[in-house]
N, C-alpha and C positions, 0 to 999 in steps of 0.2 A: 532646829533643822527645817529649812523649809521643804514640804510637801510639793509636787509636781505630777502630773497623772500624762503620761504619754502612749500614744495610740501608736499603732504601729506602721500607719503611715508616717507620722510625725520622724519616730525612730529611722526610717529609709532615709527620709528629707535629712536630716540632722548626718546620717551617715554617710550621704553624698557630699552636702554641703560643707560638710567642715573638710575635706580634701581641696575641691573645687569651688569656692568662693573665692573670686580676684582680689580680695582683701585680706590681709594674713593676721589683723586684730577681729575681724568676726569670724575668721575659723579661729580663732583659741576662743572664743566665744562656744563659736558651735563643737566645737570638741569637747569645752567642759558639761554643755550641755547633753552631748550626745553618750560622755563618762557617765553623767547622775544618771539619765534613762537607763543606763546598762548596770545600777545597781550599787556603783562608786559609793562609797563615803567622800566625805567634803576632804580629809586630809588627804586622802590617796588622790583625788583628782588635784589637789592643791600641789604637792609633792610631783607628781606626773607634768603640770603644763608648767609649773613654777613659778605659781603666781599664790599673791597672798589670800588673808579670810576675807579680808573686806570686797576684793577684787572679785572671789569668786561668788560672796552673794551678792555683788551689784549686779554680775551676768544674769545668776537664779533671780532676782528680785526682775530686772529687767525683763524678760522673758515672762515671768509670771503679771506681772501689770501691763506688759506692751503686748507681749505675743511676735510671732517672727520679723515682725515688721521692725520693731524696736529691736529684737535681736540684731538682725542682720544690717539694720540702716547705721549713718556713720553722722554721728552729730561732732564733726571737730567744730570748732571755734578758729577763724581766719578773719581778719579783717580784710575789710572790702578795700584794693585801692581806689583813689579818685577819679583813676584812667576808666576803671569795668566800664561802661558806659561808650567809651570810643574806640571801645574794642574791635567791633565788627570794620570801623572806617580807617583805622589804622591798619589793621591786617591788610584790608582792600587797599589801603592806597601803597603798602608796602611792597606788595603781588604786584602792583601793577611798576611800581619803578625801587628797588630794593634801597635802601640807603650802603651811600657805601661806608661809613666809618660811624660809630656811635655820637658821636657831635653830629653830624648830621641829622640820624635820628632822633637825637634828641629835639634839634629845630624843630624838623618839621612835626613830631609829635605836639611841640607848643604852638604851632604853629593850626595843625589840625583839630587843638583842641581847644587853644585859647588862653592855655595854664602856660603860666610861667616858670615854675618852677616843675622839672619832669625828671622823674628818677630815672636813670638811663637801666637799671637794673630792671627796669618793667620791662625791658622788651628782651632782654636775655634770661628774664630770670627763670630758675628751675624747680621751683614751691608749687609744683602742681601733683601735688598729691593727694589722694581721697580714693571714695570707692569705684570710682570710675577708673581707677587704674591712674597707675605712677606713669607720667610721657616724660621723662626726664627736663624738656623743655618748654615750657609754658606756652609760648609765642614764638623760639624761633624753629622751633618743628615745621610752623604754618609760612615762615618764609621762605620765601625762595634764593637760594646763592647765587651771589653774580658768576660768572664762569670766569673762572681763572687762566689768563692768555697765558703762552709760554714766551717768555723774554727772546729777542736775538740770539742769544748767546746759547739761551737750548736749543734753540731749531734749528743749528749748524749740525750740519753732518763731522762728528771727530774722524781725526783721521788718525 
């Protein structure tokens, strides 16, 4: 059983945090830690968040080698596209004249960056997720829509 010695600041922190942390894998973090300060056994906190043995001493072990920081920070594994880097000149030059159909932007992303080959999924894609909060879209949250006219045929008064 691993040992853990919690202050009772600690215990406040832990009992805020695991409701209100914008990440919902470092509150089951900080819940099962906030369970052991409150006198849990490993099975009943195990049993309560649903998670296995190994899982809940990687938490305890983590917390004890790293301290909050390790607790609460979010080490996923994502590879980097090749575009990250033309990020900021692509959003800019999107803001300033939108593409209107994905072939377009495809262009001129190769166009603004030199690469040939340009996954059209980098500019729609919605894999932004981390501890910075889920935006559902990566890139086109930061675009702007072109405005949709209304045809002839709607702007007629029916009669």
């Amino acid at each position: 059983m691993i040992r853990l010695i919690f202050t009772e600041e600690m215990r406040a922190r832990l009992r805020y945090e695991r409701i209100h942390h914008p990440h919902p894998r470092v509150r089951q973090r900080l819940e099962a830690l906030y369970l052991k300060s409150e006198g849990w056994p490993h099975q009943a906190i195990r049993a309560s968040l649903g998670i296995s043995k190994p899982t809940l001493i990687g938490y305890l072990r983590l917390f004890q080698d790293g301290g909050w920081a390790a607790l609460t920070g979010c080490r996923f594994r994502r590879a980097q596209s090749a575009l990250a880097p033309y990020e900021t000149v692509i959003v800019a030059a999107f803001t300033h004249q939108p593409p209107a159909t994905l072939a377009e932007a495809s262009t001129r992303i190769a166009e603004l960056t030199g690469s040939s080959a340009v996954p059209i999924r980098w500019v729609w894609s919605s894999s932004n997720s981390g501890c910075n909060g889920a935006s559902g879209g990566r890139y086109r949250d930061r675009l702007p829509q072109r405005p949709v006219g209304r045809s002839s045929a709607a702007s007629k008064p029916r009669n």
